[in-house]
Residue frames as a rotation matrix with the C-alpha (Angstrom) as fourth column:
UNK 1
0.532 -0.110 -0.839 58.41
0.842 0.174 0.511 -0.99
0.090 -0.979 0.186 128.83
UNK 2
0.888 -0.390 0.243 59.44
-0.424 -0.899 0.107 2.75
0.177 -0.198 -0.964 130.31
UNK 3
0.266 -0.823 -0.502 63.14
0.939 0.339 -0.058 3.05
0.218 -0.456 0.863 130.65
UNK 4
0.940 0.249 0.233 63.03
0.187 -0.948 0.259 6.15
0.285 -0.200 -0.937 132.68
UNK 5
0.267 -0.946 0.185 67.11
0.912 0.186 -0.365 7.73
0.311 0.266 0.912 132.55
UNK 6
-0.263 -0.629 -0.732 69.06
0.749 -0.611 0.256 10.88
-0.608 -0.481 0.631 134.06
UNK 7
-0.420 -0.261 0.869 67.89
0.795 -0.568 0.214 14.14
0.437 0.781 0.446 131.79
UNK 8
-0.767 0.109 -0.632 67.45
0.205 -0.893 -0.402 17.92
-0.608 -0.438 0.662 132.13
UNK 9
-0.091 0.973 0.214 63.87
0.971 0.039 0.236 19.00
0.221 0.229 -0.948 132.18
UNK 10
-0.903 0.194 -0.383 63.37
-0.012 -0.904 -0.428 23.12
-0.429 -0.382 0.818 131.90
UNK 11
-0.673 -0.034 0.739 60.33
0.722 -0.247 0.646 24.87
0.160 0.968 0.191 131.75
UNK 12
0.761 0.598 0.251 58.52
0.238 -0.618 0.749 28.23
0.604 -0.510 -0.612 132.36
UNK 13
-0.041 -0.767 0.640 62.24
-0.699 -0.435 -0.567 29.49
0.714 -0.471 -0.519 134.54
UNK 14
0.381 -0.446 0.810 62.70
-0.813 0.255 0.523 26.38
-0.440 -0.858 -0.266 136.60
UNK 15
0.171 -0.381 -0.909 65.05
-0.653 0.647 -0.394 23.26
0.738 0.660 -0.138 135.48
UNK 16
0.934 -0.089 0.347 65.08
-0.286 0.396 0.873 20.15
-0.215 -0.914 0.344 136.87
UNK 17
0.082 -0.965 -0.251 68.74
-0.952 -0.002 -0.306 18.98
0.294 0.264 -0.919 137.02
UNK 18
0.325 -0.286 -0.901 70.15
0.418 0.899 -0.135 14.87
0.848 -0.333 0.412 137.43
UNK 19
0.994 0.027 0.106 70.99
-0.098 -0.204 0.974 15.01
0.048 -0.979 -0.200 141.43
UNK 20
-0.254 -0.936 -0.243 75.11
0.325 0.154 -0.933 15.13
0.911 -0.316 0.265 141.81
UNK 21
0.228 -0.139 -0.964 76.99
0.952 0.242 0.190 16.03
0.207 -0.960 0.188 144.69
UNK 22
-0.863 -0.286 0.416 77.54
0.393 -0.898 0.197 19.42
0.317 0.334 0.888 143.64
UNK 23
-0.286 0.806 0.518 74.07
-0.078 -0.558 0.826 20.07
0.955 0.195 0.223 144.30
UNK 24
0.152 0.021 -0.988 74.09
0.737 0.664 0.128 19.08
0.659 -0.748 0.085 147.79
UNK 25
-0.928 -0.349 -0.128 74.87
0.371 -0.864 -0.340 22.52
0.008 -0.363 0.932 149.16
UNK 26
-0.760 0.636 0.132 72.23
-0.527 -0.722 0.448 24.07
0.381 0.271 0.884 147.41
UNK 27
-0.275 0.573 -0.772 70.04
0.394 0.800 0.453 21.05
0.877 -0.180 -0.446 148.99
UNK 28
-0.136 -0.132 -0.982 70.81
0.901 0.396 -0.178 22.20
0.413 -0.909 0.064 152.20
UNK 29
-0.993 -0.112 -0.031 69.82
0.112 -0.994 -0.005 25.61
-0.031 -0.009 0.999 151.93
UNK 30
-0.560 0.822 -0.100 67.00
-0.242 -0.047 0.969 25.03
0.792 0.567 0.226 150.26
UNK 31
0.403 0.773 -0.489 65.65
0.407 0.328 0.853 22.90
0.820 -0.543 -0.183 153.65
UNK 32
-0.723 -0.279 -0.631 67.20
0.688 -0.212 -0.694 25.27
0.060 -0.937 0.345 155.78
UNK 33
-0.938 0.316 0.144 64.53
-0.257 -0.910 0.324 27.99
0.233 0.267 0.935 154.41
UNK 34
0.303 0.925 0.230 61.84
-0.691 0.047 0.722 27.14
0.657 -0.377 0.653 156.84
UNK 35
-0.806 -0.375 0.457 63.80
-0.477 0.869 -0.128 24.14
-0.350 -0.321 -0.880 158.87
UNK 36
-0.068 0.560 -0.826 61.61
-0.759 0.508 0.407 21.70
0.647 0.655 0.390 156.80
UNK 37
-0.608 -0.153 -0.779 62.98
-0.004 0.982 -0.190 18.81
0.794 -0.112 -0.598 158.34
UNK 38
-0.903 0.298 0.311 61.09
-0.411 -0.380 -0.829 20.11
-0.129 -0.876 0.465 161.71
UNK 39
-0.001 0.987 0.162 57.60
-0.994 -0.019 0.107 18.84
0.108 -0.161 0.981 160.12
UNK 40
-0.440 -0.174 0.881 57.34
-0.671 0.716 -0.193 15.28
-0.598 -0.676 -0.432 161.58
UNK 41
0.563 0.591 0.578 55.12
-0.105 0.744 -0.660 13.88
-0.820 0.311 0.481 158.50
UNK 42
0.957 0.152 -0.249 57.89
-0.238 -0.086 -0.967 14.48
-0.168 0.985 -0.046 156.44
UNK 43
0.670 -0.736 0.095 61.54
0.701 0.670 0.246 12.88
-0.244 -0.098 0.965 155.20
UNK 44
0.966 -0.255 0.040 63.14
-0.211 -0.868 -0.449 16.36
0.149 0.425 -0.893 154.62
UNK 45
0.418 -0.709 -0.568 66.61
0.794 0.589 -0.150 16.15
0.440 -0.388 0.810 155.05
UNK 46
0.967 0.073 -0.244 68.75
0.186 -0.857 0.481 18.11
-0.174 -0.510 -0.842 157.73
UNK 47
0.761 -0.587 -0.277 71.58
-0.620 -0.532 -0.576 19.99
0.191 0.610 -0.769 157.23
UNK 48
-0.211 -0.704 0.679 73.97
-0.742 0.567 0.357 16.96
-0.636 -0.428 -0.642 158.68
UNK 49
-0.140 0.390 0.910 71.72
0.016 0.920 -0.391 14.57
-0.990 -0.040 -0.135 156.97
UNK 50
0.418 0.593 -0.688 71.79
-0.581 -0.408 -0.705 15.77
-0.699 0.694 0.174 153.90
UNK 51
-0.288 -0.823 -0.491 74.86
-0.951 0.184 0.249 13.34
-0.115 0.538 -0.835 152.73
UNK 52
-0.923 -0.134 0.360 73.04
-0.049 0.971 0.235 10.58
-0.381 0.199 -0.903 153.61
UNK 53
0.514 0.839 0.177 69.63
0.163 0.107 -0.981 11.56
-0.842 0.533 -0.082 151.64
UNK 54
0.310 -0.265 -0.913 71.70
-0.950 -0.127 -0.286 12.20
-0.040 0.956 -0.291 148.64
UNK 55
-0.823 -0.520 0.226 73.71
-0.546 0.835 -0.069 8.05
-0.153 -0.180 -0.972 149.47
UNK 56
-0.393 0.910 0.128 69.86
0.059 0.164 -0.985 7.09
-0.918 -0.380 -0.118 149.73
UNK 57
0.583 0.472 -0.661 68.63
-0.679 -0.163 -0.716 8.75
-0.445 0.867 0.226 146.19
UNK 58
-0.202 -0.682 -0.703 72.01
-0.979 0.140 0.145 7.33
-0.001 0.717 -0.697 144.77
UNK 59
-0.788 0.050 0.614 70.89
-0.286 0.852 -0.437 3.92
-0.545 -0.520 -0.657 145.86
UNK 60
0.524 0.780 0.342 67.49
0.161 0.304 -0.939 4.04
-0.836 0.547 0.034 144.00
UNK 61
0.744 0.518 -0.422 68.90
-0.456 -0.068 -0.887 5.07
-0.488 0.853 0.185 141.26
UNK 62
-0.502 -0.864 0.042 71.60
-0.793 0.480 0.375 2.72
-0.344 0.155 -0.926 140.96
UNK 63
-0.455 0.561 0.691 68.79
0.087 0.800 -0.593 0.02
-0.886 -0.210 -0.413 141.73
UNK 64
-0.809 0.488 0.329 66.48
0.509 0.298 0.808 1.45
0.296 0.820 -0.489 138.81
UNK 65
-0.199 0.977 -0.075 63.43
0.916 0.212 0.341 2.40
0.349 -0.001 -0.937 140.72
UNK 66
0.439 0.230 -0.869 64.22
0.526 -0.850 0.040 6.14
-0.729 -0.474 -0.494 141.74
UNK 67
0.054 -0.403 0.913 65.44
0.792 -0.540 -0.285 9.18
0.609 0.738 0.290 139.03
UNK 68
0.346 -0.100 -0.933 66.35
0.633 -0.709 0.311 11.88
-0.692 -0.698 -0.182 141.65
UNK 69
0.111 -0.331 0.937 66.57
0.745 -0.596 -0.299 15.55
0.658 0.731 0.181 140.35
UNK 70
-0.534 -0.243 -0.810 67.39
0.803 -0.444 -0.397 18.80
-0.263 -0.863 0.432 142.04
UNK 71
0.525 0.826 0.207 64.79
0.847 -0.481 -0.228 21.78
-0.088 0.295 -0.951 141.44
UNK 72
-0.795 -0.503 -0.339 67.22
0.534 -0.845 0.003 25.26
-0.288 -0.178 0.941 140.01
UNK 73
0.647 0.745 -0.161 65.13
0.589 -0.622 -0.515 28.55
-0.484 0.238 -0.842 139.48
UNK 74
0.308 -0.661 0.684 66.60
0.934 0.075 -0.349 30.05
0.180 0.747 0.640 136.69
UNK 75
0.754 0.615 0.231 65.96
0.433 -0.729 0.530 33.67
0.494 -0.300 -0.816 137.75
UNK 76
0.861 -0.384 0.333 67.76
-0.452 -0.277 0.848 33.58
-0.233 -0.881 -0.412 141.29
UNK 77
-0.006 -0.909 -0.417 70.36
-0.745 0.282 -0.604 30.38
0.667 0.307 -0.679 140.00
UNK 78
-0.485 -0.322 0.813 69.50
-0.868 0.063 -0.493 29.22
0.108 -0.945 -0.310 143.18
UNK 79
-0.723 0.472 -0.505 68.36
0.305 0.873 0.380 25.52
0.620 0.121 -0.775 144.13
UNK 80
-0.200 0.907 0.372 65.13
-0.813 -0.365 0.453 25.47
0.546 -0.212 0.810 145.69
UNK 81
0.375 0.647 0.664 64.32
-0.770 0.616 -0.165 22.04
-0.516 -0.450 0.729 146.12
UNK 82
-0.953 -0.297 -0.059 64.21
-0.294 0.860 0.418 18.21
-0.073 0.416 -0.907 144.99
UNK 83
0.299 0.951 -0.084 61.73
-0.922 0.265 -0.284 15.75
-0.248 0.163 0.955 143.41
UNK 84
-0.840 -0.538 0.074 62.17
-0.376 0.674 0.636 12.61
-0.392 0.507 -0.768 142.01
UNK 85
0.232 0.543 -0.807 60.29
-0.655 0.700 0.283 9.72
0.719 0.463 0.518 140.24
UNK 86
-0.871 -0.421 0.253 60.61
-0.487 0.671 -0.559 6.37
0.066 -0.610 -0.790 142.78
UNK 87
-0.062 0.496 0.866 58.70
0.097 0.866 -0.490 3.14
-0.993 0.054 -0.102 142.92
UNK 88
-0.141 0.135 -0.981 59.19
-0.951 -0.292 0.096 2.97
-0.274 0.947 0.169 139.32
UNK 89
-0.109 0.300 0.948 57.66
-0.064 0.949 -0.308 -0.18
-0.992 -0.094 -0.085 137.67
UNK 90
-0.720 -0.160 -0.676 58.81
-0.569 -0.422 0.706 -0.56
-0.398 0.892 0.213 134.18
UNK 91
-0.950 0.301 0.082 57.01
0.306 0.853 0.423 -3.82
0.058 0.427 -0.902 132.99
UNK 92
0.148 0.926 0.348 53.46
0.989 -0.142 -0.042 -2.38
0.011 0.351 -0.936 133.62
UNK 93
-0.618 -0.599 0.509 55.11
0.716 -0.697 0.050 1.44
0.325 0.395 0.860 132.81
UNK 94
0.884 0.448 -0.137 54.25
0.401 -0.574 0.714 3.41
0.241 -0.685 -0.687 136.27
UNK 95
-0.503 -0.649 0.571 56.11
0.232 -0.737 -0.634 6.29
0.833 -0.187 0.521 138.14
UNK 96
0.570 0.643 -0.512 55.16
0.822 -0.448 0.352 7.58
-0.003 -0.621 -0.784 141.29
UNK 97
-0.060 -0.844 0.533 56.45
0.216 -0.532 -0.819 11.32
0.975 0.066 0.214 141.98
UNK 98
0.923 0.348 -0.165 57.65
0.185 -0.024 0.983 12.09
0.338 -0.937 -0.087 145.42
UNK 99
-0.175 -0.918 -0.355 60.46
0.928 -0.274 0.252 12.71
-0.329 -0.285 0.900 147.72
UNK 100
0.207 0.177 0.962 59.49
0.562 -0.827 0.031 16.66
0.801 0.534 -0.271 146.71
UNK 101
0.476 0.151 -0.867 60.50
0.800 -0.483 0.355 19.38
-0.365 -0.862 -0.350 148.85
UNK 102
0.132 -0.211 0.969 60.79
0.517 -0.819 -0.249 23.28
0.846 0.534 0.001 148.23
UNK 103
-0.792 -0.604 0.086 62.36
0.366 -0.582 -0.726 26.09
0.489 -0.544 0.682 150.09
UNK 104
-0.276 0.754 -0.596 59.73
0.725 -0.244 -0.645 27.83
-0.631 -0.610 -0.479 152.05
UNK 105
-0.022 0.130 -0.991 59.87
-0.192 -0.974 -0.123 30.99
-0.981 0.188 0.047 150.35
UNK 106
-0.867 -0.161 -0.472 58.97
-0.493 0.137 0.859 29.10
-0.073 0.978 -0.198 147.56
UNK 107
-0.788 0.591 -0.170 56.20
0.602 0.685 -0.411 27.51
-0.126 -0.426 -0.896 148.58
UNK 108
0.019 0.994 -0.105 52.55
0.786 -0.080 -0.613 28.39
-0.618 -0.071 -0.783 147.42
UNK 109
-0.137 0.076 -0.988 53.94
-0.507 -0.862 0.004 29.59
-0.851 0.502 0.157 144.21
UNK 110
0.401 0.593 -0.698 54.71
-0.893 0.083 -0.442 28.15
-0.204 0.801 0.563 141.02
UNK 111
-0.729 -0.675 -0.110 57.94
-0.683 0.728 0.061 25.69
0.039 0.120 -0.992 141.27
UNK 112
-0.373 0.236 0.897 55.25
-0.475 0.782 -0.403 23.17
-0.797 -0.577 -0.180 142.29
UNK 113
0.691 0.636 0.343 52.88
0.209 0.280 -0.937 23.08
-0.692 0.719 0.061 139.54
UNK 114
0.312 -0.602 -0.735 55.91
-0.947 -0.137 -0.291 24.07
0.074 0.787 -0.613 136.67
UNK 115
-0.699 -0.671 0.247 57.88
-0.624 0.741 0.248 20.34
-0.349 0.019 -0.937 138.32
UNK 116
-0.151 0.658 0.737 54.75
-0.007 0.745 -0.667 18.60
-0.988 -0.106 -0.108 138.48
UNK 117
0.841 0.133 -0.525 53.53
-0.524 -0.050 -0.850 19.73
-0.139 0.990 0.028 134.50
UNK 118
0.071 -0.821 -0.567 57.30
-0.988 0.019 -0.152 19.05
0.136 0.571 -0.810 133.34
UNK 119
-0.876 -0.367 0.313 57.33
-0.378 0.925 0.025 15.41
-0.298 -0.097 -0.950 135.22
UNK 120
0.029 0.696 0.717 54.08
0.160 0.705 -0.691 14.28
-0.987 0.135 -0.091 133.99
UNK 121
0.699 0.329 -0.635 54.63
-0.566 -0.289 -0.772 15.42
-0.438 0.899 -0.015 130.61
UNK 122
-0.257 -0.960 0.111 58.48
-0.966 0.254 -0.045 13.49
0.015 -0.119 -0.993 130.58
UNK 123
-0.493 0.358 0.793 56.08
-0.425 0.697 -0.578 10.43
-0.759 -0.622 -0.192 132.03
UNK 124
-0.040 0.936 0.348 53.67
0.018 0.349 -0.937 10.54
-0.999 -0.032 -0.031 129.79
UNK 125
0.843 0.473 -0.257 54.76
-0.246 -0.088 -0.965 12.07
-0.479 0.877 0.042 126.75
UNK 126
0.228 -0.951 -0.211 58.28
-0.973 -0.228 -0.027 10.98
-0.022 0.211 -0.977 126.37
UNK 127
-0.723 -0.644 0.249 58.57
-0.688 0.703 -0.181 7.89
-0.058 -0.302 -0.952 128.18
UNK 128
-0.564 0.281 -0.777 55.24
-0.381 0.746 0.546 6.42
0.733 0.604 -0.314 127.69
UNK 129
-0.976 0.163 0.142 54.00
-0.062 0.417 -0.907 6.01
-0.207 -0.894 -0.398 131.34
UNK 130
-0.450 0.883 -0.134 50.34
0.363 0.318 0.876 4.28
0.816 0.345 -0.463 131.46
UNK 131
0.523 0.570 -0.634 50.20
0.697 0.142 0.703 5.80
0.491 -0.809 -0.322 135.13
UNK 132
-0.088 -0.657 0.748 51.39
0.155 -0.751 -0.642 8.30
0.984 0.059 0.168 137.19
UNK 133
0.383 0.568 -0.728 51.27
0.713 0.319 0.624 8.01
0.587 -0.758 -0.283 140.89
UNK 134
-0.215 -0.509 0.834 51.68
-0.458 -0.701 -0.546 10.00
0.863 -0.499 -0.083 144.37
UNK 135
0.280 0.389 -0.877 51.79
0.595 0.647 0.477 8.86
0.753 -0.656 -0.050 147.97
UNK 136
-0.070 -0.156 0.985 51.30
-0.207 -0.964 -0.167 11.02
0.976 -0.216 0.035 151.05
UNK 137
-0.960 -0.263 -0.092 51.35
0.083 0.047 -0.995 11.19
0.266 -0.964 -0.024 154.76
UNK 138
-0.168 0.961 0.218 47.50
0.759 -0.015 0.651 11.12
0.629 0.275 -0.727 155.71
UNK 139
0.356 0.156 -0.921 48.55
0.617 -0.780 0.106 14.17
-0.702 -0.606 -0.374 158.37
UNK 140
-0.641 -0.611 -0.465 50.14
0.364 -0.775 0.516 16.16
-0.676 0.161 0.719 155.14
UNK 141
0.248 0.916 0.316 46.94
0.657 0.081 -0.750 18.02
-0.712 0.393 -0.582 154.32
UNK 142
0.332 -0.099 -0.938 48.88
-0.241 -0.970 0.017 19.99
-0.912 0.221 -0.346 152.20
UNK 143
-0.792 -0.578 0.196 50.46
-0.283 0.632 0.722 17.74
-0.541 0.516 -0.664 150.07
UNK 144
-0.567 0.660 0.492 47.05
0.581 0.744 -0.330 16.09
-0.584 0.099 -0.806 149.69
UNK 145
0.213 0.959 -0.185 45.48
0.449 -0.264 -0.854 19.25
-0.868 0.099 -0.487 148.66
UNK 146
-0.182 -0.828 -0.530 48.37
-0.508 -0.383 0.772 19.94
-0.842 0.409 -0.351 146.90
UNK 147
-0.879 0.034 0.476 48.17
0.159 0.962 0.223 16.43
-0.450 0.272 -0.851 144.60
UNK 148
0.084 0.901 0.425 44.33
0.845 0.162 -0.510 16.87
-0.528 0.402 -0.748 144.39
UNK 149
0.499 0.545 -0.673 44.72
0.167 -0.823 -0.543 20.19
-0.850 0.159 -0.502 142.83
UNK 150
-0.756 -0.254 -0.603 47.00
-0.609 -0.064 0.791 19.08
-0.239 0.965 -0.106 139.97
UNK 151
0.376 0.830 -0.412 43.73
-0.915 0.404 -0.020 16.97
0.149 0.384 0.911 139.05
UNK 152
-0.872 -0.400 -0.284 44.94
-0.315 0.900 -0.300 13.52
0.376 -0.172 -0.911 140.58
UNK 153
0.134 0.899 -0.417 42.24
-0.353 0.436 0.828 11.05
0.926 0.036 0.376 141.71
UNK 154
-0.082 -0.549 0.832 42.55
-0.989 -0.058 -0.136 9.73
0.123 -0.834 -0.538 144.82
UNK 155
-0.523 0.014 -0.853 43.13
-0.303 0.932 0.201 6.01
0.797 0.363 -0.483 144.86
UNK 156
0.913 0.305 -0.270 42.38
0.138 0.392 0.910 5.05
0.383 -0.868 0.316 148.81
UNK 157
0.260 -0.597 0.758 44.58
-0.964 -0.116 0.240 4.67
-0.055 -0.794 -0.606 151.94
UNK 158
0.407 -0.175 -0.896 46.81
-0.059 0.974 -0.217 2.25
0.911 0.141 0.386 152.78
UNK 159
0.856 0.217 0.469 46.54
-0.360 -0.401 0.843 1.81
0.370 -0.890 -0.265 156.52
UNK 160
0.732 -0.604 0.314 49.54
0.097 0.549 0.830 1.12
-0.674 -0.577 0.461 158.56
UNK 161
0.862 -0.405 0.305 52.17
0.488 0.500 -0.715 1.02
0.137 0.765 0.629 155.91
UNK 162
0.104 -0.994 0.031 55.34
0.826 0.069 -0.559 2.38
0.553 0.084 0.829 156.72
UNK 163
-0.019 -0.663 -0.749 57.48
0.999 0.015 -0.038 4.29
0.036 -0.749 0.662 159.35
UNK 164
0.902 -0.194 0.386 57.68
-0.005 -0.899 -0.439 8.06
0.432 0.394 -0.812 159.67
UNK 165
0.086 -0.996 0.030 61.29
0.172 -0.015 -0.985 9.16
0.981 0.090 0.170 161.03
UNK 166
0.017 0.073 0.997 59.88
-0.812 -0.580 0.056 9.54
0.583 -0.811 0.049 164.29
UNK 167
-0.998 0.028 0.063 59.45
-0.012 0.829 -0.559 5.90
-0.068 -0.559 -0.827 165.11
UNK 168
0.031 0.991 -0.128 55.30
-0.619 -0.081 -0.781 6.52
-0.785 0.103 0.611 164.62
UNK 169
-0.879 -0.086 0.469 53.71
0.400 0.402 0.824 4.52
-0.259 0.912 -0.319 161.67
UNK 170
-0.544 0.655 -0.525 51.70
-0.644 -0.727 -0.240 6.56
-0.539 0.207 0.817 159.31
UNK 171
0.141 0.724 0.675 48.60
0.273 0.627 -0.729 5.79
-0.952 0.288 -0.109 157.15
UNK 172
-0.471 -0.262 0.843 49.29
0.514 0.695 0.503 6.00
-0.717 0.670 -0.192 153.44
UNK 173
0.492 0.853 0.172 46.98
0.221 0.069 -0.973 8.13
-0.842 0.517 -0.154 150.95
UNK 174
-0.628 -0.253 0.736 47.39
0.631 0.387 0.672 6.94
-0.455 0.887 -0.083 147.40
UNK 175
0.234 0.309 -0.922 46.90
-0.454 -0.804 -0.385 9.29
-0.860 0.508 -0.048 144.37
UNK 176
-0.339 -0.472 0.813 47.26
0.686 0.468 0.558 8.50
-0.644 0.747 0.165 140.54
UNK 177
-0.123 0.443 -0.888 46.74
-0.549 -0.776 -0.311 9.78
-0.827 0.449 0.339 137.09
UNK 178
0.483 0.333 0.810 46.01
0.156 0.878 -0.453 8.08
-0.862 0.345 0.372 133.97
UNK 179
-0.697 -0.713 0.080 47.29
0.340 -0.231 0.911 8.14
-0.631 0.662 0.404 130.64
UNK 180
-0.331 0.715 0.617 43.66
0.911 0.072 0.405 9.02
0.245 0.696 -0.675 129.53
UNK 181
0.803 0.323 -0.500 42.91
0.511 -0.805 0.301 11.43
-0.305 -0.497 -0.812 131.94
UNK 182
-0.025 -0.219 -0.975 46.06
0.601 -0.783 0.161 13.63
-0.799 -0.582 0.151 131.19
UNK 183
-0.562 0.285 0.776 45.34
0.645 -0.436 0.627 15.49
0.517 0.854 0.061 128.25
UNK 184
0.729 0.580 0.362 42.62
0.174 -0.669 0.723 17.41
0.662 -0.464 -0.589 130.44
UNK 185
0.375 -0.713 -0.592 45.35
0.925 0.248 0.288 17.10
-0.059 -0.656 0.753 133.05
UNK 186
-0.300 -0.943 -0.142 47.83
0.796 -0.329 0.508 18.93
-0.526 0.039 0.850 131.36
UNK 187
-0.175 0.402 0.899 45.19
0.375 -0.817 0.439 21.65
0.910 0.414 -0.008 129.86
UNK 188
0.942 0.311 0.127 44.07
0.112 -0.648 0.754 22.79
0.317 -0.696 -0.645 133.51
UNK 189
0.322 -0.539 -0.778 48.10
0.710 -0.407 0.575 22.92
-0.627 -0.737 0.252 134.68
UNK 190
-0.693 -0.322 0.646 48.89
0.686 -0.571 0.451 24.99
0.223 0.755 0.616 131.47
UNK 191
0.566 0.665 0.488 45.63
0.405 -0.740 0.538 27.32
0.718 -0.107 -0.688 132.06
UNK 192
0.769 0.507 -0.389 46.64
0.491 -0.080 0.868 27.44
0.409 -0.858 -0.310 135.69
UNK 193
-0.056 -0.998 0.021 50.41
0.898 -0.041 0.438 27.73
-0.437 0.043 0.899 135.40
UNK 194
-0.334 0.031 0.942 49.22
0.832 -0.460 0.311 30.91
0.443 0.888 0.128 132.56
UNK 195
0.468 0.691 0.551 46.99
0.311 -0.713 0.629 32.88
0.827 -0.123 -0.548 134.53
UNK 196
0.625 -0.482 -0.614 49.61
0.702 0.003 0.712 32.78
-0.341 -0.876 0.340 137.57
UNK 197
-0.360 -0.924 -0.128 52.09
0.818 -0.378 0.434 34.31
-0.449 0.052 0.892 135.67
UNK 198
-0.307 0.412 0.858 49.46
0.521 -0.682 0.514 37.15
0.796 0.605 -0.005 134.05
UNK 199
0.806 0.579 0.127 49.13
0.247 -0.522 0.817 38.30
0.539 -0.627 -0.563 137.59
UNK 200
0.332 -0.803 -0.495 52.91
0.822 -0.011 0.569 38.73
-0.462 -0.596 0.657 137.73
């Protein structure tokens, strides 16, 4: 049974860091660089709100079922973003990752694919996960194409299934990986993660 725990994960010039309160500034920067919170399929937090998404992570991971990290770029120093692990399920040793958000001006580079490689490898080769999951707004075609393009499968939709912050209720699409499938996984984000940085 996973017993997934607080550690620093670096690699390729971003680290993920255990969430504190210390990082909570740099949170708020990070989603001020585009107002994030502005897209309506998502749970970004705003700069007021940012104490209670951090009261919110601390909660899961008191509970067990969330591992909240903050996203530094080693480079700049600067936080970027957050990710976490949440709906953990130790007894049949799953993860989903989610709760993700990057600065704009980070966006549609690497930070995405470097967290993603670093948390499925942590998942898979560390802790043991038999699964790896993602769940998305079914209006965030980015996300979705985002998800499908670290080689995730797409499980189906789950219709109806839970609030957005508008008071709307969204449909669900379900992603996963296996523990068979990543090996190939984790050879196309290494290739992909390589040839990015030969065109820096």
């Amino acid at each position: 049974m996973i017993e997934p725990r607080p550690i620093v994960l670096e690699y390729r010039g971003i680290r993920l860091e255990p969430l504190t309160e210390e990082h909570l500034p740099g949170i708020a920067k990070a989603a001020s660089d585009g107002e994030l919170w502005k897209l309506w399929f998502t749970a970004v937090p705003t700069p007021d709100g940012v104490r209670k998404w951090f009261e919110f992570a601390m909660e899961g991971l008191k509970a067990g079922h969330m591992l909240p990290w903050a996203v530094r770029e080693l480079a700049s120093g600067e936080i970027v973003g957050s990710t976490r692990y949440h709906d953990i399920i130790a007894p049949v040793d799953r993860v989903e990752i989610g709760y993700t958000f990057y600065a704009q001006s980070r966006q549609r580079s690497s930070v995405n694919t470097t967290c993603k490689l670093m948390l499925m490898m942590h998942a898979f080769d560390t802790l043991g996960c038999k699964v790896v999951g993602w769940r998305t707004d079914n209006f965030n075609f980015r996300s979705q194409r985002a998800i499908e393009a670290l080689g995730a499968k797409k499980d189906g939709v789950i219709r109806h299934s839970q609030a957005r912050k508008d008071g709307t209720v969204r449909d669900t699409v379900m992603y996963s990986v296996l523990a068979s499938e990543w090996p190939d996984v984790k050879r196309h984000l290494e290739l992909r993660l390589a040839r990015n940085a030969s065109r820096e």
